[in-house]
C-alpha positions as CSV (number, residue, x, y, z in Angstrom):
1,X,16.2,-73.0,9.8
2,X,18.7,-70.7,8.0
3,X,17.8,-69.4,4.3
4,X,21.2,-71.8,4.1
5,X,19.6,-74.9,5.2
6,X,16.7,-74.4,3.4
7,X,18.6,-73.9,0.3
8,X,20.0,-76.9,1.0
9,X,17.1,-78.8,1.4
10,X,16.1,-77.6,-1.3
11,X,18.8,-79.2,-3.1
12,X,18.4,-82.7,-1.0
13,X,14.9,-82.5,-2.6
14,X,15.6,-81.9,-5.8
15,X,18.3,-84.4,-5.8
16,X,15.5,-87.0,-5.1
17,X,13.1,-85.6,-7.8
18,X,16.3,-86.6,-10.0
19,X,16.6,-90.1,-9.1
20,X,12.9,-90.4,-9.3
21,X,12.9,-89.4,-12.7
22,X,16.1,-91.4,-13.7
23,X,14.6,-94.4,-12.5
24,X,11.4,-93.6,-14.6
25,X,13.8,-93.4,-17.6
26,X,16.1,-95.6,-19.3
27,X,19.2,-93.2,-19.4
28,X,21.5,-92.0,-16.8
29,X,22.3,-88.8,-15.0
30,X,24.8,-87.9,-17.8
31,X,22.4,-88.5,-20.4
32,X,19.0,-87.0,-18.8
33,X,17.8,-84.3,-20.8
34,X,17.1,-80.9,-19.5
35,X,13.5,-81.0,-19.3
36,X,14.1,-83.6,-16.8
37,X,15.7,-81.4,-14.5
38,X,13.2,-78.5,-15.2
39,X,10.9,-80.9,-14.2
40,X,12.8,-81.8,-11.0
41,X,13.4,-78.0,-9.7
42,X,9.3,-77.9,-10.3
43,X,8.7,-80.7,-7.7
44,X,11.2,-80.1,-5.5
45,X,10.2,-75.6,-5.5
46,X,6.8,-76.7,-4.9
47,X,7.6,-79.4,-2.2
48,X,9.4,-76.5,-0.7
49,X,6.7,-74.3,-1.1
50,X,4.1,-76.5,0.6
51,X,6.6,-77.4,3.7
52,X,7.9,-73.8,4.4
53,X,6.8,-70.2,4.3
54,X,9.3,-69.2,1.7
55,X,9.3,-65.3,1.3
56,X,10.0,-64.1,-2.1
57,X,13.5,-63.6,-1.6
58,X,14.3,-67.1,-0.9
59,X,12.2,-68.2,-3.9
60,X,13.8,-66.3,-6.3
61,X,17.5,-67.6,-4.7
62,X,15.7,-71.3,-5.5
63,X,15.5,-70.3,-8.8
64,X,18.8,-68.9,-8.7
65,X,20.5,-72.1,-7.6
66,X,18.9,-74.0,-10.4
67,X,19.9,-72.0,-13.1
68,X,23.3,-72.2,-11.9
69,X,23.0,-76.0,-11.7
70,X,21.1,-75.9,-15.4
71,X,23.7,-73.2,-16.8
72,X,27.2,-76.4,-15.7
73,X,24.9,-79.2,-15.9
74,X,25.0,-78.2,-19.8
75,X,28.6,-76.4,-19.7
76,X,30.5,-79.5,-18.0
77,X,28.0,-82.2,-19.4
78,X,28.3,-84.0,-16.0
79,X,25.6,-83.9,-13.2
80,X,28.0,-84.9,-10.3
81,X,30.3,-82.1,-11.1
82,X,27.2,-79.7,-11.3
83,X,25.3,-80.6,-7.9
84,X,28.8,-80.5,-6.8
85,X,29.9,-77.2,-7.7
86,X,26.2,-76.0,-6.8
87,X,26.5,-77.4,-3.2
88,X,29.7,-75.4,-2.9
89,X,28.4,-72.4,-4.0
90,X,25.3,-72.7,-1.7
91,X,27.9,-73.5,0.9
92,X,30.2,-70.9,0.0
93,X,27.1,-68.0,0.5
94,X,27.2,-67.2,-3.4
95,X,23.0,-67.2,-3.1
């Protein structure tokens, strides 16, 4: 796999720690509050950690991608445009 892919597995993962917190919660993606999603890069980092020798240089662009994510998930106030815009960047080689 690509450091790419991975970030992007990464971001599948993480995408699934989300909706297994949102269902654990009463609120909605919109609404989750930003613990929640600390909480989410934790499980999906260390998911990521366990499946895949991750040198330190793609574990500090993991960390990378979710403070971008964090820093327009509480700019835009919107999750869909964040993991949007966080895709494309992954995509676009910004990490």
């Amino acid at each position: 796999m690509t450091n790419k892919d991975l970030m992007l597995k990464y971001i599948q993962k993480f995408r699934l720690e989300c909706h297994y917190r949102l269902d654990m919660t009463a609120s909605e993606y919109d609404q989750m509050p930003i613990h929640i999603y600390k909480g989410a890069h934790k499980g999906a980092f260390d998911e990521m950690m366990s499946e895949f020798e991750l040198d330190s240089e793609l574990q500090e662009k993991l960390n990378s991608i979710y403070d971008f994510f964090e820093r327009i998930v509480v700019e835009k106030d919107n999750y869909n445009i964040a993991d949007r815009l966080t895709v494309k960047a992954i995509e676009g080689g910004e990490f």
